[in-house]
Structure formats: C-alpha cells, structure tokens
N, C-alpha and C positions, 0 to 999 in steps of 0.2 A: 648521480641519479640512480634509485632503484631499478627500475623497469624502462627502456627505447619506449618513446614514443609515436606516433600512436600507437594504441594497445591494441593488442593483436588475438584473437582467437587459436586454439581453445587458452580459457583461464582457468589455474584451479580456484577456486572460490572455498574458502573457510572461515572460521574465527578462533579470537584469543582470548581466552579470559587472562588477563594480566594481577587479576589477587592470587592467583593460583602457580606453582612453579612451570616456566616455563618448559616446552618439551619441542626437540625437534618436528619437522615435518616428512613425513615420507607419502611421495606425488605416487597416487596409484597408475599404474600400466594402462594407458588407452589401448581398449582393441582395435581402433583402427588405425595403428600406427605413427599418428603425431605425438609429438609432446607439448606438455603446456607451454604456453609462451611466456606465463608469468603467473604470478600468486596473488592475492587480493583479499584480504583478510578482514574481516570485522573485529576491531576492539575492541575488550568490554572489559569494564572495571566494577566486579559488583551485583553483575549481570546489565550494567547499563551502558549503553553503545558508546565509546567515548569518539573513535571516528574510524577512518579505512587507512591501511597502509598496502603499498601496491610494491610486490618483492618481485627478483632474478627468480629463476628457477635453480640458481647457485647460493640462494641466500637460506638454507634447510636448516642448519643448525642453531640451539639455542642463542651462543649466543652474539651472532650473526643475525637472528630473527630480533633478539633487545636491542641491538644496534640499530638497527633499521625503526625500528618501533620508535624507539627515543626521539631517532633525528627526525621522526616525520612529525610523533604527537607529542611531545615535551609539554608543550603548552597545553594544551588537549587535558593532558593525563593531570598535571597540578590542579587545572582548572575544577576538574573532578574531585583531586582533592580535599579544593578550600571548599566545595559544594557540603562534601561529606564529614570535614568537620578533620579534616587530616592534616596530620605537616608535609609540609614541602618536601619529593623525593629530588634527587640531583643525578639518578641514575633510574634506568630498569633492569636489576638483577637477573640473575637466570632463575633463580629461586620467585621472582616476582614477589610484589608486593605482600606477601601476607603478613608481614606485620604491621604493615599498615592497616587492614583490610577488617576493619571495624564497620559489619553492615551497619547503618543506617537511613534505610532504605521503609520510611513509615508507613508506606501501603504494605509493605510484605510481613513488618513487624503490628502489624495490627491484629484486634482480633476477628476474627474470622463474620460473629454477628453483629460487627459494625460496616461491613460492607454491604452494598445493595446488590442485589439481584439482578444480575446480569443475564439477559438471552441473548443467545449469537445465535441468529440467523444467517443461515447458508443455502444458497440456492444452486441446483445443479438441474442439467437435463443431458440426460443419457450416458454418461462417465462415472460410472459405479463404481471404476480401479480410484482415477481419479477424487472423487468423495471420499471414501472410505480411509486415503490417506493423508486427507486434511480433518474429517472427525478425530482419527487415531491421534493427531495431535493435539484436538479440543479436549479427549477423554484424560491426557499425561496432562492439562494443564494444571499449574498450581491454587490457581482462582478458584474460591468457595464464596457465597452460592453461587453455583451456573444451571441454566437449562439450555438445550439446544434444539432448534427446529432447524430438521433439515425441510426443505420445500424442493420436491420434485415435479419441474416445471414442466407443462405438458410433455408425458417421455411418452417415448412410442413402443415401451413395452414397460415388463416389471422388474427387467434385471439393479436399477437401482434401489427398488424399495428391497428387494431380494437380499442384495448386498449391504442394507444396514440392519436389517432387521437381526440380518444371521448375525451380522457383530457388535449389535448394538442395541439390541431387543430388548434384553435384561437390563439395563442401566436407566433408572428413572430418571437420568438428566437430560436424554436425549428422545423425540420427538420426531416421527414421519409424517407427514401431509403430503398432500397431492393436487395442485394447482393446475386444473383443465385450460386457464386462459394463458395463451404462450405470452412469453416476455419478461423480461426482470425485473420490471417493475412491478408486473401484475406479482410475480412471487415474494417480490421483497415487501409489499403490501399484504400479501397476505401470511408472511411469516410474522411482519410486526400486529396483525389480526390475531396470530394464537399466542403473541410474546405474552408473558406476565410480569418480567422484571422490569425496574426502573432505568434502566440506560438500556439499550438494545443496540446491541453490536452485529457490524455486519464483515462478512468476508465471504472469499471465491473457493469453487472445488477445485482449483488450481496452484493452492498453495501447502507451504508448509509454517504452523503453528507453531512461534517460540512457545515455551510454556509459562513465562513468564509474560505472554500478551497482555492480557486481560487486568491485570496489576498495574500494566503500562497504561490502559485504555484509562484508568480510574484514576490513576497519578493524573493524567490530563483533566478530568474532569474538577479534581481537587486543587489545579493550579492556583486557577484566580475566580474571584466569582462570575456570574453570568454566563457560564460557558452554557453553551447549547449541541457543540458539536465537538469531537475530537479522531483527530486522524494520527494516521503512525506510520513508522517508517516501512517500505516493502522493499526489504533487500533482493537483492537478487541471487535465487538458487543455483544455479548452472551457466557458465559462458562456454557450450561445449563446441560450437561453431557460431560462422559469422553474423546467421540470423538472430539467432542471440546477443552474440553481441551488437547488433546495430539496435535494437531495442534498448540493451540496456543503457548505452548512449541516446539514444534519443529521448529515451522515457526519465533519463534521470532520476531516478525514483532510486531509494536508500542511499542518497547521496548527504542528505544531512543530517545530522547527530546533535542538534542542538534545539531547543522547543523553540515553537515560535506562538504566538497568538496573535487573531488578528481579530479585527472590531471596525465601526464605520467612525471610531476617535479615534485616541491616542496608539494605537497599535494598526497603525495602518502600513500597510507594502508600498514601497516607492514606486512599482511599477504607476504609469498613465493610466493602464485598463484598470486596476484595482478598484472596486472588488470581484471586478469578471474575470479577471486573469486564470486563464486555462492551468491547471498542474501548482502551481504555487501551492492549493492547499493540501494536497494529497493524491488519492485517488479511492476507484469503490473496493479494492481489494480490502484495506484495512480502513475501516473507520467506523463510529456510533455515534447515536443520536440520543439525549435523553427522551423518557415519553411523553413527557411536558410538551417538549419542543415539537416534538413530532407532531401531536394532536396541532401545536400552537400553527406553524408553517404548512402543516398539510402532508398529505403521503406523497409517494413517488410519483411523479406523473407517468402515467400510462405509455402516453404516446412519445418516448423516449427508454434507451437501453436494448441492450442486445435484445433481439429477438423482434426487434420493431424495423420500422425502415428506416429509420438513424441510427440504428446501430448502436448509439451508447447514449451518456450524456445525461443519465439521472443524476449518478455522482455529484456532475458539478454545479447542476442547477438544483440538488438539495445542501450542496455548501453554500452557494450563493443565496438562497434564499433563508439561511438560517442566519449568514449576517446583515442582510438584509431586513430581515423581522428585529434584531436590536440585540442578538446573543454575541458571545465570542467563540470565536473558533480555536480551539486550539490543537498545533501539531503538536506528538507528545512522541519522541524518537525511541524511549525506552518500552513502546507499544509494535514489538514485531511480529512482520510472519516474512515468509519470503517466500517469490513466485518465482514459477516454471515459467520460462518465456518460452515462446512458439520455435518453434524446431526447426520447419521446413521455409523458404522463401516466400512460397504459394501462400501458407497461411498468416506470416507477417504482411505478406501486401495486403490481402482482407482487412486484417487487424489495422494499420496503418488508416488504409480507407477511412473503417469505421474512427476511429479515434478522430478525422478532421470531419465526418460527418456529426458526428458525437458531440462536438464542440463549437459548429455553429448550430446547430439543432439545437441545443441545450440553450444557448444565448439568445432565440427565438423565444421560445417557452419562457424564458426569465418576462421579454418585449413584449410576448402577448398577455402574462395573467401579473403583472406588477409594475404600475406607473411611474414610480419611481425609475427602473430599468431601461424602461419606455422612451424617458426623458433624459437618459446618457448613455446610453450605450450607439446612439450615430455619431457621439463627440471623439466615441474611443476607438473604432473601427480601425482608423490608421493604426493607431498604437498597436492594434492588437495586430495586424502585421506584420507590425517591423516588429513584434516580439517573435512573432511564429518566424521570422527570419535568422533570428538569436537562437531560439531555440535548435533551428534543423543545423546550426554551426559544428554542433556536437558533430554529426556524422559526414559531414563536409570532409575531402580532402582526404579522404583516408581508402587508399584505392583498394583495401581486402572488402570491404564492406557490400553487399549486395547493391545494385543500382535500381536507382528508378520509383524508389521508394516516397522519397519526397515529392515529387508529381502525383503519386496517388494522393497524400495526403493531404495536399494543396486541392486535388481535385472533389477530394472528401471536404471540403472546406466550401466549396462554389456549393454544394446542393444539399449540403442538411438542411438550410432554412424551410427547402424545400419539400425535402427527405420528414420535415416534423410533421409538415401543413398534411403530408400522407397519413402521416401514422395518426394525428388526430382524426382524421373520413373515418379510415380503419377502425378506429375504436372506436368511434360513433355506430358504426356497420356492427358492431361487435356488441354493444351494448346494447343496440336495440333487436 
C-alpha cells in the first residue's frame, strides 16, 4: 500500500502530466509546523485526467513516483492509449511517455472558427480577492471564442466591480453587471440575459480554472448527440486541514476520470433514485447549458441557491430537468477547475446544512412545476435515504475528522421542502 488508511489531513495535493519526463517532488515547508500525511496526485496523459494516485511522503523521487503510478494506473494509462490511437506501454519510464505522446486530442487540434461561442458566467458577492483569481484563470485559458460575464450579486459596496475593472477593464472578453436582486439564481439568470454565445458555461469565484477547461466543456458537448448539458470534473485544490478534508470525502467530487452520460434510455444510473439522485451528475461549480436548452427547460428557479432560504439546489434541479425535458447529460472529466474548500469548521457546518437543505428543496421544485416528478419521486424517497446513508460512509469512522457534521446535514434534509415553499412567498413579495 501507498498511503495508511484513513487518509489523513494535511495532504499535498498536485498533478503529473505523464507525456512529459517525469521530475521529483519537493513538499513545501508548512508554517505551521505539521507535515503532509500523504501526496495525491492527478494524472494526466495529454493534458487528460487519466485518474489519482495517492503516495507516502517517502515516495518523492522519480522513479519511485513511476512505480507507484504504474502499479496504481497501468490500466488507466493503456486504456488512454488505445483511446488515443497509441501502442501498449508495459512500463512508466522516468523519461515518461513522450514518445508515445502523439496529441490527438480533436477539440484542441481544431480550428479555432469552427468552435462556438462560449460565455462563462460567473457569479460573486463581495470576494473581489476571490474573483479576480478565478478570471485570472478564464483570461490564461486556451479556448477561442470566449466572453465572460462576471455578475456581481447584490454586493454591498464597489470593491468587486473595482477589482475587475482594474484587471480586466481593457479585455473585450470580459464583462461587469451588477444584479440588485440577491441570490444565485436571480444572477445566473441574469448572466445567461447578457450571454451571446451558444453553450453558456457556468462556474464559482471560489475556484481555480485548468486552462484547458473550456475544450473539455465542448469535447462533452461533441460526445454524442442530444446532449443538453455537460458537467466536469472539480478536483479538489487544498486538503490543508481536517475541514477540508471531510469535504473532500464527503463531497466526492474529482473522484472520476472517466465520462459518463446519462438519458431517461439507454444510459441510465443503476441507482433506484435515478434520475433524482443527488451528486451523481456533478455539481454548479463546473458545468453548461447549451441556449437551446436553456430557453427549452427554462432559467434557474429563483427560489432556490445560495442566497435564498435553501441555500442551494438550482444545480441539481437544472440537471434534473434538462434530462427530464429529453436531453443527455453528459459528464466530461477532461472539463476541470478545482475548488477551495471551506477552511474553518463553523463554515463547513453552514455549508453542510445548506447542501441537505439544497437537496430536498431542489426535489421539491422538480414535485411542484413537473408531473412527471410529481408521480415518482414518493416511490424513491426511501432509496434516496439509504443513498444519503452510502454516501455519509465516506466520512464515517475516521476519528481525525470534525464531528457532528452529518446531523446538520440530515437536519438540512427534514426542512428544505420547507426552506423552498419560503423562498417561493419571498419571491413573490420580491416580485411584486
């Protein structure tokens, strides 16, 4: 075994491009005195995720770091291969694949005015540090054409618009507005109001932008026909203590490297809830909507997402309703960014909260405006239990881990239904 199990806080977190020669690791000095507990590496062949390998903090050198690599992703890494049109390796050299390393990657080999017109809408309030270093990552991406709307949600002062104007003023690509009604949805409704491109991609000012995102977002859209939506993988940036790491265990998010699509046919999820199943299709940090679809299924509902009294849970009742109108969804792994998880206890428990209010609030909204929904979703209600059972297993058991987290989240779970029936009054009260 790589790494004792459970996985322990702090981790370094990095990756490996493997077409490339490999290079030792050297673990930066914490100022506050611990050391990592372990290594956790993204592989990428290509620039495409091929999966995680999770190393000693004795395992630094090259080729120490191929040996680990191989025995973890062997399969993994051929698999990528025969994708790419490559022979079989039987080793990972220190030197790494490049002689294999024959891009054939057709969205990046394309030309530039055969792509559509991508807006990435971004919504923030009041985190101008925060924004400014998830643009900085929109502005290095390699994707042509892009525009960007940032949407600064009712903020209580001007330091955000301050902060992108100065860095971002001059760049025709990028976009301020200013959205007086609070809420995520109300913003991400009115970013797709100023979008002009043909897919409109969303993400958080809490992340960080591969640059090869946006190529990723469109490789999914070009998978198979009828997609309507496409989501991508969110690695995780930092496991610098235990709040983080119970997130990143609970949330499981960048944990798969492999596409998926799903449909109400042939591409269906074994779970019993499906197609309600909470996390399965992604999350709102990374994912887009073509405008088709958008017009077709309708905008965000209002009375749902941060800033509302549920807290979240547009995300998934705008996946849910995109497969439910007749599109495919598809996850597309080679579509990264990666997020900051919450730092402090106090504000994972909120977070926590909201995510079980988020998720039966959203499953509400699906029961209130689609009969369909209407007419299965009390068959699944169990199922979706003993999934939420499955899921809290991850952070089970592992006595470094913050306590008490799962009883908020359960308790976030008894009162979104309720938490929605608010936030619709509210926005009633609001609208008129």
């Amino acid at each position: 075994m790589s790494v004792v199990d459970p996985l322990e806080a702090p981790v370094f977190i990095g990756e490996l491009e493997i077409a490339e020669p490999i290079t030792g690791i050297n673990l930066p000095v914490r100022q506050d005195g611990r050391f990592y507990k372990s290594i956790r590496l993204l592989v990428r062949m290509q620039h495409l995720p091929i999966g995680y390998v999770l190393l000693r903090p004795d395992v630094l050198a090259p080729a120490m770091i191929c040996e680990q690599v191989w025995r973890q992703l062997s399969s993994a890494i051929n698999a990528q291969c025969a994708r790419s049109g490559l022979a079989p390796v039987a080793e990972l050299p220190v030197e790494g694949l490049t002689a294999q390393a024959t891009v054939t990657e057709e969205i990046l080999a394309a030309d530039a005015s055969q792509r559509p017109l991508t807006t990435v809408v971004i919504c923030t309030r009041d985190r101008p540090d925060s924004v400014v270093v998830a643009l900085r990552g929109l502005a290095a991406t390699h994707y042509s054409p892009i525009e960007v709307v940032v949407v600064d949600n009712a903020p209580s002062s001007d330091a955000t618009r301050n902060a992108v104007l100065a860095e971002f003023g001059d760049d025709p690509r990028f976009r301020y507005v200013r959205e007086p009604r609070p809420g995520l949805s109300c913003a991400r409704n009115r970013g797709v109001a100023e979008a002009t491109g043909e897919i409109i991609a969303f993400t958080d000012d809490d992340v960080i932008i591969d640059p090869w995102w946006l190529d990723g977002i469109i490789r999914g859209f070009q998978a198979v026909p009828g997609v309507g939506c496409v989501t991508g993988l969110i690695a995780t940036a930092e496991i610098e203590n235990e709040a983080q790491l119970y997130f990143h265990l609970r949330a499981g998010w960048g944990t798969l490297c492999e596409r998926r699509i799903f449909d109400l046919d042939e591409h269906r999820d074994d779970s019993a809830l499906y197609p309600y199943s909470a996390g399965i299709f992604g999350a709102g940090a990374n994912f887009a909507v073509s405008r088709q679809v958008f017009k077709e299924v309708g905008g965000f509902d209002e009375a749902l997402g941060a800033g509302t009294p549920s807290g979240g849970g547009e995300d998934l009742n705008m996946f849910v309703r995109v497969i439910l109108g007749g599109y495919r969804l598809v996850y597309e792994p080679s579509a990264i960014v990666s997020h900051v998880h919450r730092t402090s206890v106090g504000e994972l428990s909120r977070q926590m909260f909201a995510y079980g209010t988020g998720c039966t609030a959203a499953l509400t909204a699906l029961a209130w405006g689609n009969r369909r929904a209407r007419r299965e979703l009390p068959s699944k209600i169990g199922n979706g239990l003993l999934r939420m059972l499955h899921l809290t297993s991850r952070v089970r058991g592992n006595p470094t881990l913050p306590a008490g987290l799962i009883r908020r989240e359960v308790s976030g779970l008894a009162v979104g239904p309720w938490l929605y029936l608010q936030g619709r009054r509210r926005r009633r009260r609001l609208t008129a």
